[in-house]
PDB file as gemmi writes it, atoms N, CA and C in Angstrom:
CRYST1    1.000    1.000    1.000  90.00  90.00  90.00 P 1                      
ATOM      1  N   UNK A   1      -3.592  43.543 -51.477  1.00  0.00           N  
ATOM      2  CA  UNK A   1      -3.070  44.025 -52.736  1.00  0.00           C  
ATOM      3  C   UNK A   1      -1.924  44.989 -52.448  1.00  0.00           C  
ATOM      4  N   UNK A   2      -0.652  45.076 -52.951  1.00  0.00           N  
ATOM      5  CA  UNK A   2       0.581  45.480 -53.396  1.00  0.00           C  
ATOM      6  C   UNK A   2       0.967  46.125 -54.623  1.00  0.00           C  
ATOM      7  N   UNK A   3       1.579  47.438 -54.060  1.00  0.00           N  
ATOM      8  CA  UNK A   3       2.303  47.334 -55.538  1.00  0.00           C  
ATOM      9  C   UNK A   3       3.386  47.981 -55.161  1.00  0.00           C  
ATOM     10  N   UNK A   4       4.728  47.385 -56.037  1.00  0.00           N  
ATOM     11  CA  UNK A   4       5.790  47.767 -56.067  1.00  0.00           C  
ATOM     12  C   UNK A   4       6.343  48.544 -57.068  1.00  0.00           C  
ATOM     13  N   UNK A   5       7.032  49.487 -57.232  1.00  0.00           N  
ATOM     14  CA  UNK A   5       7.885  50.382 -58.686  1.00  0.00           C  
ATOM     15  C   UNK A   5       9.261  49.752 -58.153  1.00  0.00           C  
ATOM     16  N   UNK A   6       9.797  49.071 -59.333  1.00  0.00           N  
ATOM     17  CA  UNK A   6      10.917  48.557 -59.365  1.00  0.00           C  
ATOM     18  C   UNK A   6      11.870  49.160 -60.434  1.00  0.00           C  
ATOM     19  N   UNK A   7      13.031  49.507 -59.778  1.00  0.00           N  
ATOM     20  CA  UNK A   7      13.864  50.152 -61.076  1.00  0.00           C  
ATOM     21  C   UNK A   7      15.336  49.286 -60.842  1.00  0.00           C  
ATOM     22  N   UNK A   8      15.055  48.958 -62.370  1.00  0.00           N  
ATOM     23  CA  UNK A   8      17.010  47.999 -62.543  1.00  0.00           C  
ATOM     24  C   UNK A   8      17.672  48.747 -63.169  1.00  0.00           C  
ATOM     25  N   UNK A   9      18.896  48.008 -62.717  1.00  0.00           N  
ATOM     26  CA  UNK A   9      19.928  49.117 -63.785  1.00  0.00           C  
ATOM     27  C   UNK A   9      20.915  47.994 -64.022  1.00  0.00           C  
ATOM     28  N   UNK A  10      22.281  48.481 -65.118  1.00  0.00           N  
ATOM     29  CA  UNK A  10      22.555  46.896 -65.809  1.00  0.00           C  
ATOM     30  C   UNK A  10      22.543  46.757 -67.251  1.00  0.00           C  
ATOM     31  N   UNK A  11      22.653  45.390 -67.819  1.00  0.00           N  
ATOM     32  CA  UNK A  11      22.493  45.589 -69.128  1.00  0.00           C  
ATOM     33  C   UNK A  11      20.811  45.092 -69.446  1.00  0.00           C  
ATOM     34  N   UNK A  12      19.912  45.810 -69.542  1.00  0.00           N  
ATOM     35  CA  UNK A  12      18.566  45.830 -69.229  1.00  0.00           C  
ATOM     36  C   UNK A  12      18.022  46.189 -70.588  1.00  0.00           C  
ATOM     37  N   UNK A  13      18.324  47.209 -71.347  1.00  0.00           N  
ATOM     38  CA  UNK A  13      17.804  47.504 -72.930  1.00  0.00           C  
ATOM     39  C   UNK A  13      18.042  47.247 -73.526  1.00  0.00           C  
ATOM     40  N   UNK A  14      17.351  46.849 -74.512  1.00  0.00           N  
ATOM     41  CA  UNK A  14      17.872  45.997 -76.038  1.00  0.00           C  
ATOM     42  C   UNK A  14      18.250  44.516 -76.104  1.00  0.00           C  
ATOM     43  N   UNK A  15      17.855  43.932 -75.049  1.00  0.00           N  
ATOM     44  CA  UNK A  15      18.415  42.853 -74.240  1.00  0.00           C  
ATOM     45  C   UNK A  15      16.876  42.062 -74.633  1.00  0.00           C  
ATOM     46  N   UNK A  16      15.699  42.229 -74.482  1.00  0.00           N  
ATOM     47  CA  UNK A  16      14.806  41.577 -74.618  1.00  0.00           C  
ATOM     48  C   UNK A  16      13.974  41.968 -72.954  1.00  0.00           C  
ATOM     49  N   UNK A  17      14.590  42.710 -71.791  1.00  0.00           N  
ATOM     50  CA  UNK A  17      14.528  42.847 -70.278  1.00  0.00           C  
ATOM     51  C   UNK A  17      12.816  42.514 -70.199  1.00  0.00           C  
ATOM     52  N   UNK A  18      12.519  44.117 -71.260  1.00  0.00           N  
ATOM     53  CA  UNK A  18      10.793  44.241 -70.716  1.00  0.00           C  
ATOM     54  C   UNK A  18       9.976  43.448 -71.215  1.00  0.00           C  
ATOM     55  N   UNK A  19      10.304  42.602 -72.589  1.00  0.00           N  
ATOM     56  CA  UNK A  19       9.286  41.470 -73.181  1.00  0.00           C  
ATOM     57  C   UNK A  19       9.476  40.627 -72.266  1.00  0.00           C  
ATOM     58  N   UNK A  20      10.106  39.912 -71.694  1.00  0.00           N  
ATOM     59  CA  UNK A  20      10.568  39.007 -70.792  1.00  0.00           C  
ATOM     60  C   UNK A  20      10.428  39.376 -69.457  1.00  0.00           C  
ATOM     61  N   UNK A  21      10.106  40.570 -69.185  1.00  0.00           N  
ATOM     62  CA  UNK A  21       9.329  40.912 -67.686  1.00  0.00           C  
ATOM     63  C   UNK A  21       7.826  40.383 -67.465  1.00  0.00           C  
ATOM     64  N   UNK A  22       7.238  40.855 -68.823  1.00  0.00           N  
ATOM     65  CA  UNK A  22       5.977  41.392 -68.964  1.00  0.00           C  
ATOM     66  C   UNK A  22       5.201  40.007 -69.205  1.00  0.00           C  
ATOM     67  N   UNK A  23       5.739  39.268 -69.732  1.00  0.00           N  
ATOM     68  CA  UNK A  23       5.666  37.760 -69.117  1.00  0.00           C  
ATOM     69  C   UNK A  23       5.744  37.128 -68.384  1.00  0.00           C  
ATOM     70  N   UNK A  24       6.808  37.178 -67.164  1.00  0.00           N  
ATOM     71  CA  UNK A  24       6.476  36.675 -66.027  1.00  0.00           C  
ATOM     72  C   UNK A  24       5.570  37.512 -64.964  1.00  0.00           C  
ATOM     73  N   UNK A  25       5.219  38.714 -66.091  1.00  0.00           N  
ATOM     74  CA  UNK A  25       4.443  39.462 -64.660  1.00  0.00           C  
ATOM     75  C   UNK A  25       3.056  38.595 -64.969  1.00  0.00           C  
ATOM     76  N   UNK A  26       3.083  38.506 -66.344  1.00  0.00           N  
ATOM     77  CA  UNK A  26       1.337  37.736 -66.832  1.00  0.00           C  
ATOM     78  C   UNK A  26       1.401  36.543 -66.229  1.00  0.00           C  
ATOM     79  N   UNK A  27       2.360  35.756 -66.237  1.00  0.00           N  
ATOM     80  CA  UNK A  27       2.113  34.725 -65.867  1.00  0.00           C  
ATOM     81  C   UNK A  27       1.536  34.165 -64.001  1.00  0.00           C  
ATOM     82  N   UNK A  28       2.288  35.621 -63.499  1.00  0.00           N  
ATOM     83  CA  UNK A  28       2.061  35.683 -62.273  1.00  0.00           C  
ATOM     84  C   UNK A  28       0.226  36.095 -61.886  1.00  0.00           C  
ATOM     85  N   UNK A  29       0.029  36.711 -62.821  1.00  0.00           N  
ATOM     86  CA  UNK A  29      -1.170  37.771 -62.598  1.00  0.00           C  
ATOM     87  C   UNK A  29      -1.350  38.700 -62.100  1.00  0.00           C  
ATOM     88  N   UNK A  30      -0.025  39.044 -62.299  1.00  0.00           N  
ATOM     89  CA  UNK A  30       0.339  40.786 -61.896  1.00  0.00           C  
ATOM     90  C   UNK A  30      -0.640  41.953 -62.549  1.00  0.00           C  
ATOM     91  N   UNK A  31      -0.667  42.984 -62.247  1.00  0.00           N  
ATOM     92  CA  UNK A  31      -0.821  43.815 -63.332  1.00  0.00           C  
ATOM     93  C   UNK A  31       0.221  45.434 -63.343  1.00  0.00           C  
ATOM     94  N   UNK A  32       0.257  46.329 -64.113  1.00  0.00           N  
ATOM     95  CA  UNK A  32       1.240  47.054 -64.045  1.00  0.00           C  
ATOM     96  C   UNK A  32       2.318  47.273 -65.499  1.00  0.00           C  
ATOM     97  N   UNK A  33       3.520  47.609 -65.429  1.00  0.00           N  
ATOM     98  CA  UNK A  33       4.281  47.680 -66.388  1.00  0.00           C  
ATOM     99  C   UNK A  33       5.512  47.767 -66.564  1.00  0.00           C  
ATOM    100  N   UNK A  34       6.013  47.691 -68.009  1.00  0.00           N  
ATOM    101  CA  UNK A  34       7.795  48.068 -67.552  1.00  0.00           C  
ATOM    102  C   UNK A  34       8.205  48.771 -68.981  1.00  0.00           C  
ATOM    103  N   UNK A  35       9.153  49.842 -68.299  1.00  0.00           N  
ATOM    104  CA  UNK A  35       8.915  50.499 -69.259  1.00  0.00           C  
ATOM    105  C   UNK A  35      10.806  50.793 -69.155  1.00  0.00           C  
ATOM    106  N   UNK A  36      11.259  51.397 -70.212  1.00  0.00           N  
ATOM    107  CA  UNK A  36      13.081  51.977 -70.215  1.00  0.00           C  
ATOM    108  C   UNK A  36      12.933  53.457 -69.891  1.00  0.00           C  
ATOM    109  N   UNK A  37      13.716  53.516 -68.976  1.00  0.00           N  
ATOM    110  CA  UNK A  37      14.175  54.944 -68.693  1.00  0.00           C  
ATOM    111  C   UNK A  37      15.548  55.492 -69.607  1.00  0.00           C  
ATOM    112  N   UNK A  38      14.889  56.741 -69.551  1.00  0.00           N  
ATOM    113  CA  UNK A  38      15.882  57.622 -70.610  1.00  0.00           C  
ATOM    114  C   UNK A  38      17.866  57.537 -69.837  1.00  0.00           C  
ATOM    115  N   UNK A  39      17.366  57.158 -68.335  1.00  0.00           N  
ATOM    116  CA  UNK A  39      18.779  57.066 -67.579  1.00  0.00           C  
ATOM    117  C   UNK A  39      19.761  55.603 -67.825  1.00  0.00           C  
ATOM    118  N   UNK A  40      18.729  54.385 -69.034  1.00  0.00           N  
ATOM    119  CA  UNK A  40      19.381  53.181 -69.472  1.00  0.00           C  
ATOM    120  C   UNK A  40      18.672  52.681 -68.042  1.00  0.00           C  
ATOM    121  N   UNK A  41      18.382  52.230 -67.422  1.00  0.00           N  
ATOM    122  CA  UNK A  41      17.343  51.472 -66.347  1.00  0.00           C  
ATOM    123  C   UNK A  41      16.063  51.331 -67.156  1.00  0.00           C  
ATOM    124  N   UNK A  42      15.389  50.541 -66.400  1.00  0.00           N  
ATOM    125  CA  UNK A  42      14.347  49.892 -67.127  1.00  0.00           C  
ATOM    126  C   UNK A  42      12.705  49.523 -65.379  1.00  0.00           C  
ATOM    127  N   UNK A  43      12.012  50.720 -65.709  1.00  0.00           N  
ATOM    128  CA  UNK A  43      11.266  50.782 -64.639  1.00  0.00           C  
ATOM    129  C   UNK A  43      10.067  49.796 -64.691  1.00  0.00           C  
ATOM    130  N   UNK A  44      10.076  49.355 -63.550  1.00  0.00           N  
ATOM    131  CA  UNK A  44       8.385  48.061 -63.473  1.00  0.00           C  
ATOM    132  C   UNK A  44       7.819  47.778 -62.330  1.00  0.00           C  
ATOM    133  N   UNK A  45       6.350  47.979 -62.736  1.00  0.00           N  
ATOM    134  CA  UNK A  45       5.567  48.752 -62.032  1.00  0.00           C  
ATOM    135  C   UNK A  45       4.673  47.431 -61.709  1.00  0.00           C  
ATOM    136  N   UNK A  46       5.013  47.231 -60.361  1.00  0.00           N  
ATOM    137  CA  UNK A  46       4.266  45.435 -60.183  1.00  0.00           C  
ATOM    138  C   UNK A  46       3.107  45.238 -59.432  1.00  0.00           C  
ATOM    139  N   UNK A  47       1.325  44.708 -59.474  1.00  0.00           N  
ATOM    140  CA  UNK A  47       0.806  44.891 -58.114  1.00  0.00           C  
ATOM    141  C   UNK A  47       0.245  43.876 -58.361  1.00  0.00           C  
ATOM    142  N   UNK A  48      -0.273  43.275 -57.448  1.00  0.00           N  
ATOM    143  CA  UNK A  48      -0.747  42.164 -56.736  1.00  0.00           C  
ATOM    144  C   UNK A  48      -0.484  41.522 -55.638  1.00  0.00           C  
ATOM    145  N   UNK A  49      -0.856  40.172 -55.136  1.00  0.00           N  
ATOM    146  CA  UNK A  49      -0.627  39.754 -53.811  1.00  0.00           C  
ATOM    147  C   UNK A  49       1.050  39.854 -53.408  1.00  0.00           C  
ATOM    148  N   UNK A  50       1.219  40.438 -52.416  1.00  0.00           N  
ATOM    149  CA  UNK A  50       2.547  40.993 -51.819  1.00  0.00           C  
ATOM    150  C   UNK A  50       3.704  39.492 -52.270  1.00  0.00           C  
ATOM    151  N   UNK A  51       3.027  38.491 -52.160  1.00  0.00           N  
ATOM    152  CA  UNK A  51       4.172  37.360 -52.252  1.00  0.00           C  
ATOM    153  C   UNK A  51       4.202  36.823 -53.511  1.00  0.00           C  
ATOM    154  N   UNK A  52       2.882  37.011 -54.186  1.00  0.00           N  
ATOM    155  CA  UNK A  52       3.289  37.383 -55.883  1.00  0.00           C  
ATOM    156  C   UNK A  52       4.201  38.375 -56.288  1.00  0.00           C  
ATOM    157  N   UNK A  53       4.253  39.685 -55.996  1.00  0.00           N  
ATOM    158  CA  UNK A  53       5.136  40.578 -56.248  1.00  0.00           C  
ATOM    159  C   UNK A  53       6.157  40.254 -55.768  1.00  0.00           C  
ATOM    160  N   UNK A  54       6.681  39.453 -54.808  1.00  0.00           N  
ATOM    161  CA  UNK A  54       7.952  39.138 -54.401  1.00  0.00           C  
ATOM    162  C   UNK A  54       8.471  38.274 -55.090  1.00  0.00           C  
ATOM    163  N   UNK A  55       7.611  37.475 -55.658  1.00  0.00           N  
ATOM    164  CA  UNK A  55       8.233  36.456 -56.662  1.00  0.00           C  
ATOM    165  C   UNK A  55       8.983  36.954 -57.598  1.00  0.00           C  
ATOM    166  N   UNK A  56       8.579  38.093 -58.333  1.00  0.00           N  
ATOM    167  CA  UNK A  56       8.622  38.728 -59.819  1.00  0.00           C  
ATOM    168  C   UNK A  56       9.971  39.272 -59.393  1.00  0.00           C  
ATOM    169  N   UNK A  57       9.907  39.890 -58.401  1.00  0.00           N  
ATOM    170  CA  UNK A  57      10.963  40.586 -58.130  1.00  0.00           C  
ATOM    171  C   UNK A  57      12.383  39.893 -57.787  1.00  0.00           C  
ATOM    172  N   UNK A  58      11.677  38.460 -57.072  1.00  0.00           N  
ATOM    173  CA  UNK A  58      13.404  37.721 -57.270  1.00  0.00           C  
ATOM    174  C   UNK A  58      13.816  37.195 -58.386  1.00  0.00           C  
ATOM    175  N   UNK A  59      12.824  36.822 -59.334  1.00  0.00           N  
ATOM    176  CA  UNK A  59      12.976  36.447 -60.924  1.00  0.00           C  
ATOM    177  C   UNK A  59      13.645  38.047 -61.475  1.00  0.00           C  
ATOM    178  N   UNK A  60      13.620  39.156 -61.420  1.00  0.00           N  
ATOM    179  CA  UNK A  60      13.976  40.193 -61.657  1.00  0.00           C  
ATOM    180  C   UNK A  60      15.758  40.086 -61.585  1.00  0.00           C  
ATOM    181  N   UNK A  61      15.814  40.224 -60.590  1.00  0.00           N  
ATOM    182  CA  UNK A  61      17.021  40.273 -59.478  1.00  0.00           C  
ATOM    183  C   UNK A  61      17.996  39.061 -59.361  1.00  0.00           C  
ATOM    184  N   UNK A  62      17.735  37.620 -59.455  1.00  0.00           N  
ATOM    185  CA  UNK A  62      18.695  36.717 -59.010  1.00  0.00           C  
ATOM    186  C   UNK A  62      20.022  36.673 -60.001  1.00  0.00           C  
ATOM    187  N   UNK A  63      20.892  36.142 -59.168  1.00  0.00           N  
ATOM    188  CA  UNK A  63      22.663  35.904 -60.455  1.00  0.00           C  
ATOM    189  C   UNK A  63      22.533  34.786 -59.361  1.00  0.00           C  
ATOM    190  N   UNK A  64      22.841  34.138 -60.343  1.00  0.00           N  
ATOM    191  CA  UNK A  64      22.647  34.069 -61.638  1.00  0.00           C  
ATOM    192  C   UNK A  64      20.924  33.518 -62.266  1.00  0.00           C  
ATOM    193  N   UNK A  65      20.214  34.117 -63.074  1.00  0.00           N  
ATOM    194  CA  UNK A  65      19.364  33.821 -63.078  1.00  0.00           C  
ATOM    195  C   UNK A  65      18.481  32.677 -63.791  1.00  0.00           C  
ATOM    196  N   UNK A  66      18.065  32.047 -62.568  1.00  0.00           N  
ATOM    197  CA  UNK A  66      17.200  30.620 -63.125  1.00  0.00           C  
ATOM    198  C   UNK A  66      16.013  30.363 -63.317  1.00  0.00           C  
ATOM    199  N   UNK A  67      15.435  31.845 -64.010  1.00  0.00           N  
ATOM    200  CA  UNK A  67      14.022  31.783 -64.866  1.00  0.00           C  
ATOM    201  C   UNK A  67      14.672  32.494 -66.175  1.00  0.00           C  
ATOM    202  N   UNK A  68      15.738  32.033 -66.243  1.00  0.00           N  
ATOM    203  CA  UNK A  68      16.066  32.673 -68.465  1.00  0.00           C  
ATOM    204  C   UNK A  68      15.930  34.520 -67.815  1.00  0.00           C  
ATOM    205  N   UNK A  69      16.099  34.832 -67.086  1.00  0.00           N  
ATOM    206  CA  UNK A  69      16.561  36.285 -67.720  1.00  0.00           C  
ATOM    207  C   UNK A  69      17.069  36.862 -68.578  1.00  0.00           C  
ATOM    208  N   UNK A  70      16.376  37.510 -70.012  1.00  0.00           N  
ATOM    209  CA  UNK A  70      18.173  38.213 -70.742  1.00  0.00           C  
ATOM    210  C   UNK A  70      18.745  39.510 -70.107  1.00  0.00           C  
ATOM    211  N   UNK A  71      19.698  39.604 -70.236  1.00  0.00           N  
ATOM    212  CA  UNK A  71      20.404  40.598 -70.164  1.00  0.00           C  
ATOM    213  C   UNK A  71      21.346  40.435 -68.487  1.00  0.00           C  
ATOM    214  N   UNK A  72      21.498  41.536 -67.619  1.00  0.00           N  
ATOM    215  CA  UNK A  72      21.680  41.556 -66.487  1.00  0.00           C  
ATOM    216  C   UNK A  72      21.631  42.359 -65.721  1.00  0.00           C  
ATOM    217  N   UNK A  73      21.141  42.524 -64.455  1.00  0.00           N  
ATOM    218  CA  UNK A  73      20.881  43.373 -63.535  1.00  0.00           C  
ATOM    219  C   UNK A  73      21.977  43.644 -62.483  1.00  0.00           C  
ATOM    220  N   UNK A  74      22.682  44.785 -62.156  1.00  0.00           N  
ATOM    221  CA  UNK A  74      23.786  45.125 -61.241  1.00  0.00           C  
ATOM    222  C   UNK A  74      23.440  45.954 -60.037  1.00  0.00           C  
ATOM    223  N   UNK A  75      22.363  46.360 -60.264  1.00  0.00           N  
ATOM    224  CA  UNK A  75      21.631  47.241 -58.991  1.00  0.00           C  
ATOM    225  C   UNK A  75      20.148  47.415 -59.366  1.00  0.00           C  
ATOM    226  N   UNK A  76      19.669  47.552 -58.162  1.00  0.00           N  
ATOM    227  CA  UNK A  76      17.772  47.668 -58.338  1.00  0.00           C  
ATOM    228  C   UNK A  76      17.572  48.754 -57.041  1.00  0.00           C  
ATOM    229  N   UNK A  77      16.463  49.064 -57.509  1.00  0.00           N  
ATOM    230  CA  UNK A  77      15.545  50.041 -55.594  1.00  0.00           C  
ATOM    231  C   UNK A  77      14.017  49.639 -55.602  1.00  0.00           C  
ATOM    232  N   UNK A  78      13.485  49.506 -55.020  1.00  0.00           N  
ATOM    233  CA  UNK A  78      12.237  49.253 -54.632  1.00  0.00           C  
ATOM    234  C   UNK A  78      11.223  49.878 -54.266  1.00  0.00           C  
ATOM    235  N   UNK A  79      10.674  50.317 -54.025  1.00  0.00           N  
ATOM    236  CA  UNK A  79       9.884  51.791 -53.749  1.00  0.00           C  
ATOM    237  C   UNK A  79       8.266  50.672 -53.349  1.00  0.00           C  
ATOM    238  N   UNK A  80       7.697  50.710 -52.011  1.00  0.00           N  
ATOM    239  CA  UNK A  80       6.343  49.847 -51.961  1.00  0.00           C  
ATOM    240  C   UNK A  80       5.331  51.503 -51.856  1.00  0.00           C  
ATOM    241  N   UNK A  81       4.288  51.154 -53.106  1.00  0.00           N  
ATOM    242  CA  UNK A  81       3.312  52.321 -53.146  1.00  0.00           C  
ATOM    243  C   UNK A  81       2.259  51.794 -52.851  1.00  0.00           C  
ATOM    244  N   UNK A  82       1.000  52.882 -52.731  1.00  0.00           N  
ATOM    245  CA  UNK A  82      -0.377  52.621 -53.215  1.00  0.00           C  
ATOM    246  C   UNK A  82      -0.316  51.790 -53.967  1.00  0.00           C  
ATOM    247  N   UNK A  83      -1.895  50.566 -54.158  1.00  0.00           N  
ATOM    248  CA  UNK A  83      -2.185  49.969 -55.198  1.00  0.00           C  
ATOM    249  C   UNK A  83      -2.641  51.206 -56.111  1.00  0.00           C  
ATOM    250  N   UNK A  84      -3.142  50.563 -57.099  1.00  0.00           N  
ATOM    251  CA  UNK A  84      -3.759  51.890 -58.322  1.00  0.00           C  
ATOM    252  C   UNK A  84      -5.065  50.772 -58.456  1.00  0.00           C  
ATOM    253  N   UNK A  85      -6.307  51.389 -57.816  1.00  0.00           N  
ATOM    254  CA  UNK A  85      -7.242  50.777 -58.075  1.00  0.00           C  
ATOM    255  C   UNK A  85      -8.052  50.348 -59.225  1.00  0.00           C  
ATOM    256  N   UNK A  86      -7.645  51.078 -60.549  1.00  0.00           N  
ATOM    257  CA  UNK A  86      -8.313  50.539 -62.032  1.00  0.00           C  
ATOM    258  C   UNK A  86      -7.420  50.075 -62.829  1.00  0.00           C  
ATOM    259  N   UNK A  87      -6.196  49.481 -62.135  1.00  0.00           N  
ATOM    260  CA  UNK A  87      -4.803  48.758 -62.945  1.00  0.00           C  
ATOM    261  C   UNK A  87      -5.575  47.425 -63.778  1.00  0.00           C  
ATOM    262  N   UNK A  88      -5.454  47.326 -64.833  1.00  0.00           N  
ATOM    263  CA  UNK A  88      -5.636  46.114 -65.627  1.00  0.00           C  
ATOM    264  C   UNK A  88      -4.363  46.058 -66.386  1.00  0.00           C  
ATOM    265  N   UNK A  89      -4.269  44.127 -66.579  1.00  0.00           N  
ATOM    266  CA  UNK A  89      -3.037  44.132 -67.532  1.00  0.00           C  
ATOM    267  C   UNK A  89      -1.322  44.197 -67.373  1.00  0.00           C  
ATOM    268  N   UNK A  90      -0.742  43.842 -67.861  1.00  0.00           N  
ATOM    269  CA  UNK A  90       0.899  44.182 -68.196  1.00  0.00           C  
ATOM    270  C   UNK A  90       1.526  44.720 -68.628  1.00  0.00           C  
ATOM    271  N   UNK A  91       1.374  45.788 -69.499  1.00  0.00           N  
ATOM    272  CA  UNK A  91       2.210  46.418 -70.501  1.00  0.00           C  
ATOM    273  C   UNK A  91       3.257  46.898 -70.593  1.00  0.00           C  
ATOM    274  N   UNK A  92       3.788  46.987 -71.628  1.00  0.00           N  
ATOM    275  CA  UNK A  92       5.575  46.818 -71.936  1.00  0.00           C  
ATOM    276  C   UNK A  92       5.937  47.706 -72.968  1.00  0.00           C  
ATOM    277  N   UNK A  93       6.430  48.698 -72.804  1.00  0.00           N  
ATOM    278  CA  UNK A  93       6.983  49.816 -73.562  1.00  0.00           C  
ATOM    279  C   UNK A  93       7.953  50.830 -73.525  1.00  0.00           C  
TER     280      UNK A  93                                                      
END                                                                             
């Protein structure tokens, strides 16, 4: 088990970014979240199997992107943490 804090930056808010994260994180069976930073970035908080989380993260990240991304991403950082052992869920806010 993995978890990554992912922060994009870009045209990421208002864009549809975190409904459309928070879906491919479900679909993955991630759990974690994504949330907008007050700095216009848009933070997401990913854990599960390390090559699940890598997935999410190139669906995050690719240009041009060929899982329907809206919006666009121009820079990201990665940060690999602790899992959070009572993580349930996706949430998006």
């Amino acid at each position: 088990m993995e978890r990554a804090l992912i922060r994009v930056a870009g045209r990421v808010q208002g864009v549809g970014f975190r409904w459309w994260t928070a879906q491919e994180a479900r679909e993955l069976s991630l759990v974690g979240y994504a949330e907008n930073l007050m700095d216009g970035r848009v933070e997401i908080s990913a854990q599960g199997e390390r090559v699940t989380v890598c997935k999410l993260i190139r669906r995050l990240v690719e240009v041009p992107s060929e899982a329907g991304r809206p919006g666009r991403v121009t820079s990201y950082t990665i940060e690999w943490l602790d899992p959070e052992p009572n993580a349930k869920g996706f949430r998006s806010w």
